[in-house]
N, C-alpha and C positions, 0 to 999 in steps of 0.2 A: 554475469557479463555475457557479450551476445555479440553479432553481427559481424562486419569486420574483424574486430574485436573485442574479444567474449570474457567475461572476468573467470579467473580461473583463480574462484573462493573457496581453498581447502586447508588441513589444520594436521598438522604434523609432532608428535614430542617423542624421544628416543626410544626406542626398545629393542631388545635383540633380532639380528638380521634373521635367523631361522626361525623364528617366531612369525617373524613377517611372512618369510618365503614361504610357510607350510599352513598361513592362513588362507582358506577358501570363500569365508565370507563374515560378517559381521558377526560376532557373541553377541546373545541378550546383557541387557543394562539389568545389573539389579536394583532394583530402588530403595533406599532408605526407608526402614516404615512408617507407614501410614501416608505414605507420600504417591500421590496416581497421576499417571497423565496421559486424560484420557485422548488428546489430539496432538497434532502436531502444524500450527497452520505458520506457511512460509510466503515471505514479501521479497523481492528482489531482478536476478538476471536471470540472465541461463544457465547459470553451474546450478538453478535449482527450478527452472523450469519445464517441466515437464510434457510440453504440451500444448500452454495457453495461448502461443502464435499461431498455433493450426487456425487457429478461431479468429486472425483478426488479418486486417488487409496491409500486409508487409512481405518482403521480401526476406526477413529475417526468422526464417523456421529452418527446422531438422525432421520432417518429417516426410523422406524420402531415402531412400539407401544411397552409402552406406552407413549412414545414420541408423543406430540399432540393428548394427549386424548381430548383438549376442545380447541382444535383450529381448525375453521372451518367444526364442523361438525366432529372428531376426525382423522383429517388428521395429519399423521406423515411427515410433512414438511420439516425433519432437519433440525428444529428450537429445541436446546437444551433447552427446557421448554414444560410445559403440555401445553402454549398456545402462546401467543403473546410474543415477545422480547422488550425490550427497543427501536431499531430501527421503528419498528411498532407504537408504543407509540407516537412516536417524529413526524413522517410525518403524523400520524389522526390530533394527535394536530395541525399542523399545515393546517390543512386541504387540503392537497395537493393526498392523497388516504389513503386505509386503511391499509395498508402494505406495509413493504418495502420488496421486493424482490429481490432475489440473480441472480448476476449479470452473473453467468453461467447457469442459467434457460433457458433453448432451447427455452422456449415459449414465452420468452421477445416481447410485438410488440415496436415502436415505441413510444408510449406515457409512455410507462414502462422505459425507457431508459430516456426521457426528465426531467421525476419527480421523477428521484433518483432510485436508487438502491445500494447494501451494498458489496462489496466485500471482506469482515469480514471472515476470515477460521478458525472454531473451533482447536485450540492447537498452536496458531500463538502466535508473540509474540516482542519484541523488539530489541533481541537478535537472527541473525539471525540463529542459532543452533538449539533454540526453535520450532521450524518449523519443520526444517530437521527431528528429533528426533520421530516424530510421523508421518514424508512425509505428511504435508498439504502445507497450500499455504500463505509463508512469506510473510511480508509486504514490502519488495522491489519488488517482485512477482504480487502484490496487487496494486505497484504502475505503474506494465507492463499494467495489466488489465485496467486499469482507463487509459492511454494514450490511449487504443484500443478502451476503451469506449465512449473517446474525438472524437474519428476518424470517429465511425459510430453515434454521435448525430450530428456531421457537416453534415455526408452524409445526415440528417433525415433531420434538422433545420435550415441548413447553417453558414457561417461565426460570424452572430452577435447572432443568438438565442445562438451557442454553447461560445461565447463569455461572453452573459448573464449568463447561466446557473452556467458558471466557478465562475464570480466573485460573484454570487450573493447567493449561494447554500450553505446552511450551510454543515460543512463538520465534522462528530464525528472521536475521534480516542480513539479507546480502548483497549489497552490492555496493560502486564505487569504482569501482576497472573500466567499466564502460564510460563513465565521465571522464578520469584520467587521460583513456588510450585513445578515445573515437573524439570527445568534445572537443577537448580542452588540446591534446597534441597534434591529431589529424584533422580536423576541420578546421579546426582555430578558432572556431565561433564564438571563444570566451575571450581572444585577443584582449582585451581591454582589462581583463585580470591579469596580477602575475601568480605564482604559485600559490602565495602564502594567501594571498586574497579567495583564490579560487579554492584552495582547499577550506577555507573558511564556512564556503557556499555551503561545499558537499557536507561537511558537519553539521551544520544546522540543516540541513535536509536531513540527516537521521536526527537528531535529537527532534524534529518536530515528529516527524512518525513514531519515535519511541512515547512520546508525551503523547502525543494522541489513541496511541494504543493506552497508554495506562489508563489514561482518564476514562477509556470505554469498558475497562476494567481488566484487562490484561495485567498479569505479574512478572510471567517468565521470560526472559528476552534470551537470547545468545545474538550476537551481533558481531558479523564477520568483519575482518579488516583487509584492506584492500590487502593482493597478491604482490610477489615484486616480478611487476607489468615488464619491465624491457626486458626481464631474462627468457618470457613467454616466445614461443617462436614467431610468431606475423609481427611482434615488437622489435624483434631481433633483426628483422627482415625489413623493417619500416625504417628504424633508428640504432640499427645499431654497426653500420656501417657495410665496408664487403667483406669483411670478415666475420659480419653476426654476429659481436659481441652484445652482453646485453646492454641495452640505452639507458647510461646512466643517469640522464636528469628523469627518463620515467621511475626508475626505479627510487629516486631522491623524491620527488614528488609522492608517491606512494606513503614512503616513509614518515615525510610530514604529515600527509594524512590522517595515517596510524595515530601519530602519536596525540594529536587534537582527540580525533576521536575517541581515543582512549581515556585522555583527562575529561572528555564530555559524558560521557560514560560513570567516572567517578562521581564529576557532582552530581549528574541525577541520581544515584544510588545516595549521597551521601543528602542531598538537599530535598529532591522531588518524589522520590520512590519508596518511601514510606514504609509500604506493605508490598511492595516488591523488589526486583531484579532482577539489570542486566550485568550479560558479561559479556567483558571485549574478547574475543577469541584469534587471538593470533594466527594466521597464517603466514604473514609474509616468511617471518624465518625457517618456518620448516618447510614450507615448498622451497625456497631458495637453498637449500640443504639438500633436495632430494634432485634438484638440477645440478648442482653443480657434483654431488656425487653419486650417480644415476647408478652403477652397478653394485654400490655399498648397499641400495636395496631391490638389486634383482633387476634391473632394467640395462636394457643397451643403448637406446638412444636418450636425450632428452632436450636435444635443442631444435628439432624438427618432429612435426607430428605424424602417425602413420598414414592418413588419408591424402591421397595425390603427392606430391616434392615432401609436403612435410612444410615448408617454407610462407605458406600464404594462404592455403586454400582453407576455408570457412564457412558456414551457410553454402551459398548458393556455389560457391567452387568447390565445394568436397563433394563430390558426386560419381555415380558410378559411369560416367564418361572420364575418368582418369584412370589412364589403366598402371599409373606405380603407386596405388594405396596399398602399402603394406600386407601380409598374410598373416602377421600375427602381432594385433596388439598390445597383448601383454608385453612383449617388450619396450614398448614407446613410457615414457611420460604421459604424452598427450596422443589423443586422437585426432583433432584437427589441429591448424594450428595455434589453438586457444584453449580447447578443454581440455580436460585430461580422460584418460582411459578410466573405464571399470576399475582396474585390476589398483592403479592409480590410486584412486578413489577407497579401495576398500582397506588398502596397505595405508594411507594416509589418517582416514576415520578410525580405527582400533584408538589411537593416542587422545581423538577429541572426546570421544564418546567415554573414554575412559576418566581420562583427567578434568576438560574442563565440564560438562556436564554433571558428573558426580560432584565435581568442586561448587557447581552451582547450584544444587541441592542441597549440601553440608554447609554451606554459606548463605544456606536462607532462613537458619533458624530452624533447622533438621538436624536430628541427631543422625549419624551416620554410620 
């Protein structure tokens, strides 16, 4: 999610709070044997874009301060968070590098290309409109770039490594917040849908990218579901009245989303998917768990983000001409008013990388 507002795709499941509070950064993944993975390539927003808007002509980038105050040294990456993304998170764990990097970076070498890269465009979305609307780079766009990127791992690897890499490479897809929050609530440009129609849309926009990925021989999917969007701060601030509560028809909407998605999900696995799978990955309930009780894991705020009020500022308003961006973001939920912080982020992933990634290995016909 991106722009105004930015989907904020993260995955939650219980574990002791001291565990949380004294973790520093992601564990390695063990693998089930005989089980490799050697890349990790990512389609969606900006909770997993890294970078790729640096490269294209919008107004919707993060790659200015205070954007990546505590990423590398305070590098503004255009990575929508003060540090590392969810992306980043998934390929350490996996111990394949320490970052995933965006797939229109000039400086890509060859070994950058073999172990994953994310072609994720902050304000993208499921709906191809959602895109348009802000000029980033839609996920049939997303899926131009990955056939180009198929083309120069053969030139690198040849016939059977780029062979491997397709079937063997776990693949995220994220996004659906940005259609919800920016399309379909604040512009209204889908007016003539009502919810149930419009979230129809956004499901078959991922089932067609999932089928189109298989058929080009991809196995592995994980497949985010939307966040619950009116609890997010600039939703709160948009729709949820003067007291900021969170906007309940965003967050109903959401929900219906999920839950299509989810049965869309099941037939492909049960009907289309054959020699593969996906998995629906839950976020909406454990982020909406970690909002509503922010200091049961270590946090002080979470209904305002640390960069400027906290209330609104995003992209091009979170900048270092506001002088009450927070001193310390580990306390926040979120960083802007949309993504969420590092710390956010690394306390969140423990539970996916745990549960549902090992659960999607032991579920594919691995002994575990």
């Amino acid at each position: 999610m991106a722009s105004f507002s930015s989907s904020a795709n993260i995955i939650f499941c219980s574990i002791f709070l001291c565990f949380l509070v004294q973790l520093a950064r992601i564990t390695a993944i063990k693998l089930p044997p005989n089980v490799r993975v050697p890349a990790v390539l990512v389609f969606g927003d900006s909770i997993v874009d890294p970078g790729n808007n640096n490269h294209i002509h919008s107004v919707v980038k993060a790659n200015y301060s205070p954007y990546g105050r505590d990423f590398m040294g305070g590098t503004p990456s255009g990575r929508f968070s003060n540090g590392l993304i969810p992306s980043d998170l998934i390929v350490k764990a996996f111990g394949i590098k320490d970052v995933l990097p965006a797939y229109l970076d000039p400086s890509l070498g060859p070994n950058d290309l073999l172990t994953g890269v994310s072609f994720a465009s902050g304000g993208a979305g499921y709906d191809p409109l959602t895109a348009k609307i802000v000029s980033v780079i839609g996920l049939a766009t997303q899926m131009e770039l990955f056939k180009e990127y198929l083309a120069k791992i053969k030139a690198v690897g040849g016939e059977e490594k780029t062979k491997s890499v397709i079937s063997e490479s776990v693949y995220l897809v994220v996004a659906g917040s940005d259609d919800l929050a920016n399309t379909y609530f604040t512009s209204q440009l889908r007016s003539n849908y009502d919810v149930p129609a419009y979230t129809d849309l956004m499901v078959q926009g991922a089932t067609n990218i999932l089928q189109e990925l298989y058929d080009m021989g991809a196995r592995r999917f994980a497949v985010f579901s939307a966040p619950p969007i009116g609890c997010v701060p600039s939703q709160r601030t948009l729709g949820g009245g003067t007291e900021r509560h969170c906007a309940k028809s965003y967050n109903q909407a959401a929900q219906m989303f999920n839950s299509k998605l989810s049965s869309s999900i099941d037939n492909l696995n049960a009907n289309k998917f054959e020699h593969g799978r996906a998995v629906y990955v839950d976020i909406y309930n454990p982020l909406q768990d970690v909002i509503n009780r922010p200091r049961h894991y270590g946090f002080e705020e979470a209904s305002k983000g640390c960069c400027g009020t906290g209330l609104i500022e995003s992209v091009i308003l979170c900048n270092d001409l506001n002088p009450y961006t927070c001193d310390d973001p580990s306390k926040y939920v979120f960083w802007d008013s949309y993504h969420p912080t590092e710390r956010a982020y690394e306390i969140l992933f423990v539970p996916i990388l745990k549960k549902y990634l090992n659960e999607f290995f032991c579920n594919s016909g691995t002994l575990c």
